[in-house]
Every structure is written in structure tokens, then in C-alpha cells.
C-alpha positions as CSV (number, residue, x, y, z in Angstrom):
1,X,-30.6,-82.0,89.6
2,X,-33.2,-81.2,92.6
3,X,-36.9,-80.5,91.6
4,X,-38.7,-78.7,93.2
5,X,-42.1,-78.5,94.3
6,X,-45.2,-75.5,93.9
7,X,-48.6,-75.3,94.2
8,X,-51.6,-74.8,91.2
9,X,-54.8,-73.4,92.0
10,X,-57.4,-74.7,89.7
11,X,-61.2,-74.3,90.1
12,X,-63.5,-77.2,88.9
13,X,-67.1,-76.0,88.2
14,X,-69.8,-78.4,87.4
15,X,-71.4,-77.5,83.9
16,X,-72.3,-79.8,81.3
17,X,-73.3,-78.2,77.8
18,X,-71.0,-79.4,75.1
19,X,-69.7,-82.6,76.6
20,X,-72.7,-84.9,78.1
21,X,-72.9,-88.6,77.8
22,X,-74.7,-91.4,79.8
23,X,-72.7,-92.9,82.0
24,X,-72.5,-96.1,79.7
25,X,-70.7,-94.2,76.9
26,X,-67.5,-93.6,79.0
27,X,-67.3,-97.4,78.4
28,X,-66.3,-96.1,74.7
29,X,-63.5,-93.9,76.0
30,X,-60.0,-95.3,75.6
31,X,-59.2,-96.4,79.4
32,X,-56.1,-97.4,79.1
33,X,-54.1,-96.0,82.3
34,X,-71.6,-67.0,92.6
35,X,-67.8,-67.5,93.3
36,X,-65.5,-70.2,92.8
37,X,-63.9,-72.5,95.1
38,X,-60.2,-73.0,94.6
39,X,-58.5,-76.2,94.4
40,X,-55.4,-77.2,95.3
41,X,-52.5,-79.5,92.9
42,X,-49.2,-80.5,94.1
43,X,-46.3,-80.1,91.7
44,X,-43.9,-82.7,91.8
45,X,-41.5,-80.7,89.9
46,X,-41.1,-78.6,86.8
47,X,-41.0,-75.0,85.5
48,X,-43.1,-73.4,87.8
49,X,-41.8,-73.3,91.6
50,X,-44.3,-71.8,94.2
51,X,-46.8,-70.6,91.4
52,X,-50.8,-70.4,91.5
53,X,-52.3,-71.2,88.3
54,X,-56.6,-70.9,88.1
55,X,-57.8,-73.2,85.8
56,X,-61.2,-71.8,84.9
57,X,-64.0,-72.2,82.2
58,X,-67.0,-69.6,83.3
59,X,-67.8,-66.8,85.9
60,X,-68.8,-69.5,88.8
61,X,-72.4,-69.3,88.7
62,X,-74.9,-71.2,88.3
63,X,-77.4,-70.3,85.8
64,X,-79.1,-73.7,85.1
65,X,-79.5,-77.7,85.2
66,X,-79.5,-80.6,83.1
67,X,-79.9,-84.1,83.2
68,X,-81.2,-86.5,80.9
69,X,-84.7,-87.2,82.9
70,X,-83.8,-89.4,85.8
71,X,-83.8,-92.8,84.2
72,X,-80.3,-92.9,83.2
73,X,-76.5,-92.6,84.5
74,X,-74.9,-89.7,82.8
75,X,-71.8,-88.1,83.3
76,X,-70.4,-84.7,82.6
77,X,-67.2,-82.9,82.5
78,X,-64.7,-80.0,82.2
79,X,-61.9,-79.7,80.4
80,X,-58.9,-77.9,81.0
81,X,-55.8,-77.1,78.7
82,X,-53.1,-75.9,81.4
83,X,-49.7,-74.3,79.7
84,X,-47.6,-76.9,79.2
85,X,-44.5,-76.0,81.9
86,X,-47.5,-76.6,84.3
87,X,-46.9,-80.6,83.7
88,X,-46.5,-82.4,85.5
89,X,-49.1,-81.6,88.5
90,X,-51.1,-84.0,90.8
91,X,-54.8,-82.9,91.8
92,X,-55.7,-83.9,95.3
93,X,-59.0,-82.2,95.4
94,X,-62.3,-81.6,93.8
95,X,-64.9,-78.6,93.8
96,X,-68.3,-78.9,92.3
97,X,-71.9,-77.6,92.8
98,X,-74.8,-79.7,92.9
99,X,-78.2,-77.6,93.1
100,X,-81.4,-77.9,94.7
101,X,-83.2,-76.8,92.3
102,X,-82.0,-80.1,89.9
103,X,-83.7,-82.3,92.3
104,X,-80.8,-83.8,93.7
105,X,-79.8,-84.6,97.2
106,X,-77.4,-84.7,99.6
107,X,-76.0,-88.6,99.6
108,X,-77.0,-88.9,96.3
109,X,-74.5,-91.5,94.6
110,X,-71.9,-89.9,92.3
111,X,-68.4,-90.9,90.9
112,X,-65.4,-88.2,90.5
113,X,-63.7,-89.2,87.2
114,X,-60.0,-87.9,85.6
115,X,-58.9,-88.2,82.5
116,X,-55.6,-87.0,80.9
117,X,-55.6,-86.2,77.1
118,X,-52.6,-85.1,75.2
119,X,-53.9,-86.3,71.8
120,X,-54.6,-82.3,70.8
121,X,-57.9,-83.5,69.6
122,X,-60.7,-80.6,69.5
123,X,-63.1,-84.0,70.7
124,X,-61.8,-84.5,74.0
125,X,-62.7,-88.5,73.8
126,X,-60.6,-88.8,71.5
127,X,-57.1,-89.8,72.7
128,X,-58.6,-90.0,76.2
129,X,-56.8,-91.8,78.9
130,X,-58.5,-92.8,82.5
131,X,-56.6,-92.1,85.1
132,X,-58.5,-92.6,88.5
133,X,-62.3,-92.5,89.4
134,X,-63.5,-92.1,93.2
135,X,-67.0,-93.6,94.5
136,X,-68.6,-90.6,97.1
137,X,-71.5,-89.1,97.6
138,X,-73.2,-85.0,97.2
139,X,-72.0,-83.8,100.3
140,X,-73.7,-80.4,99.9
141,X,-76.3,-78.7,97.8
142,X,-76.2,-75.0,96.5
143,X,-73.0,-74.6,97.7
144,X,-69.3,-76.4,96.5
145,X,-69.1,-80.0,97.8
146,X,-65.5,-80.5,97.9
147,X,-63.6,-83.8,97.7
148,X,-60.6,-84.4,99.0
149,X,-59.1,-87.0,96.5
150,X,-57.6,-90.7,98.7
151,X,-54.6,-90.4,96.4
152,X,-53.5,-87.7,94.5
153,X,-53.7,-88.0,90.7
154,X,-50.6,-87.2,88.4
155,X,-51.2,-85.3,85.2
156,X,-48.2,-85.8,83.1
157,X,-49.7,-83.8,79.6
158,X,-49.0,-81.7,77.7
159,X,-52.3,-81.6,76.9
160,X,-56.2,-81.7,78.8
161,X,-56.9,-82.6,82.2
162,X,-60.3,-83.6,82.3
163,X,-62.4,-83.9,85.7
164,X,-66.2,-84.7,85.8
165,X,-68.8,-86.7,88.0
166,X,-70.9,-89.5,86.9
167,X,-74.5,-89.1,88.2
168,X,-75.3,-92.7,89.6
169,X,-79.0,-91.8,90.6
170,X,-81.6,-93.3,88.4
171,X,-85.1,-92.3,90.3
172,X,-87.3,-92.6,87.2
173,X,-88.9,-88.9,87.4
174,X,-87.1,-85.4,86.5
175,X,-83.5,-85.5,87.9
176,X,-80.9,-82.2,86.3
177,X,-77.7,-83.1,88.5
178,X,-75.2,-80.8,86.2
179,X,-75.1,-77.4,87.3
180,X,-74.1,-75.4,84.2
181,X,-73.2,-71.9,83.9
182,X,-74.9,-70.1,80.8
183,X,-73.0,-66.4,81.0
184,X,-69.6,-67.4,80.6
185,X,-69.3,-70.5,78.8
186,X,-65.6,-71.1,77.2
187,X,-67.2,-74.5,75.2
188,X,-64.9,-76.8,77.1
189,X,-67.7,-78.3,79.1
């Protein structure tokens, strides 16, 4: 039998509320494998042929910062419960906003992080598996910096896809690099 291919539109948005850690914590997960900017997955195959799916947790704004004070790595991310006949997928690009107003700056050094968790755990640690992180830099501020990803990353699920950034700056003064949308939140960040 022939599979065939689609496209999913998913939107990735920055926002750190319920879900922050410093970056040394993600050493604890299980590693064992405005408007919104759309992002584009390849389907390798499955139930939903030539389909746009928008995988998004708030309205797109930015209403705030946080950090945790500039003398620590933290990370943050978003996660997303897709329908399950959207699996598999591969994500091959990243969207996220980095504000001015945080104090960061453009070339400040960040890593893009994925995680798949089909655990069904409400704690989206839990059952977490890493499947690809990507060294860059903040290409843009107050406006989506968007990454396209060296190789595209295969969700397999059921279950989360969860995509954040680990702030690598450490300047020792006030540093908010998680933009986080206030208005809209769906608790999933």
C-alpha cells in the first residue's frame, strides 16, 4: 500500500508560565531517543492527505517576559496534543518571539529542543523522550525568528509534541527571554 504525503500547519509561540525549568533540570528528563507565524511539518504518511492542521496554545501576542534573573540557563516550552491520525509528522521549522523589552539580543545563544511524549501524563516530563536539539542563535527581536530545522524531526505519538528553547545567556543582571502570552493561555506552556 502507497502512503501518501500532506502538510500540517502548526504555530510555535514562545510562552513560558506553567512549564519553566533551568536549563540543568532537562538533565532530569528521560532522554532516551499580534499574529502568528505558521510552520510547516511534512507527513510522511497517514490519515490525513494534503491537510493543514494549527497547532496553537494562545491569541499570538505578547503580553509579557520572564526569566529567572540572568544568572542562570532556563528553558521553556510548549506543548502540543495533535489528534492522533495526525501521527506520524516531521517538523522542519520553528517560530518563536524573543522581545526587546526582556533584554535580550539578537545573537544571543539559544538551543531549539523537541520532545515527543506519548506517556498521557498531565506532567509533560513525565514519560518524556528527546528527540533532537539545534544550537542557533535570536535571529530577530519583536518579531518571529524562524528556524529552519537541518533535519527534520519525526513525531511518531500518539501523544505531545513538545518544542521549546533553552536560553544559554547568563549576563548576571535582569534577563526575561520567554515571551509569554497572558490573554489566552490554554496551561500547556
Amino acid at each position: 500500500m502507497k502512503r501518501k504525503t500532506g502538510t500540517l500547519m502548526a504555530v510555535v509561540l514562545a510562552a513560558a508560565s506553567a512549564l519553566m525549568l533551568p536549563a540543568a533540570a532537562a538533565a532530569g528528563l528521560e532522554a532516551s531517543g499580534g499574529t502568528a507565524t505558521p510552520v510547516t511539518l511534512q507527513l510522511p504518511g497517514g490519515a490525513i492527505p494534503e491537510a493543514d492542521v494549527s497547532l496553537v496554545l494562545d491569541d499570538g501576542s505578547r503580553d509579557n517576559d520572564i526569566g529567572l534573573g540572568g544568572t542562570i540557563e532556563m528553558l521553556w516550552v510548549n506543548r502540543f496534543t495533535p489528534d492522533s491520525s495526525a501521527f506520524p509528522f516531521e517538523i522542519d521549522e520553528i517560530s518563536v518571539w524573543f522581545s526587546s523589552i526582556g533584554l535580550v539580543n539578537v545573537g544571543d545563544d539559544i538551543t531549539l529542543i523537541l520532545f515527543e511524549n506519548t506517556a498521557g501524563n498531565a506532567d509533560p516530563a513525565v514519560g518524556a523522550h528527546f528527540l533532537a536539539s539545534f544550537d542557533t542563535t535570536v535571529q530577530t527581536l519583536d518579531d518571529w525568528s524562524v528556524y529552519s530545522l537541518p533535519t527534520p524531526v519525526t513525531f511518531n505519538g500518539p501523544g505531545d509534541a513538545i518544542i521549546g528553547v533553552v536560553g544559554l545567556e547568563v549576563p548576571g543582571t535582569s534577563y526575561w527571554p520567554a515571551s509569554l502570552d497572558q490573554t489566552a493561555t490554554q496551561g500547556r506552556s
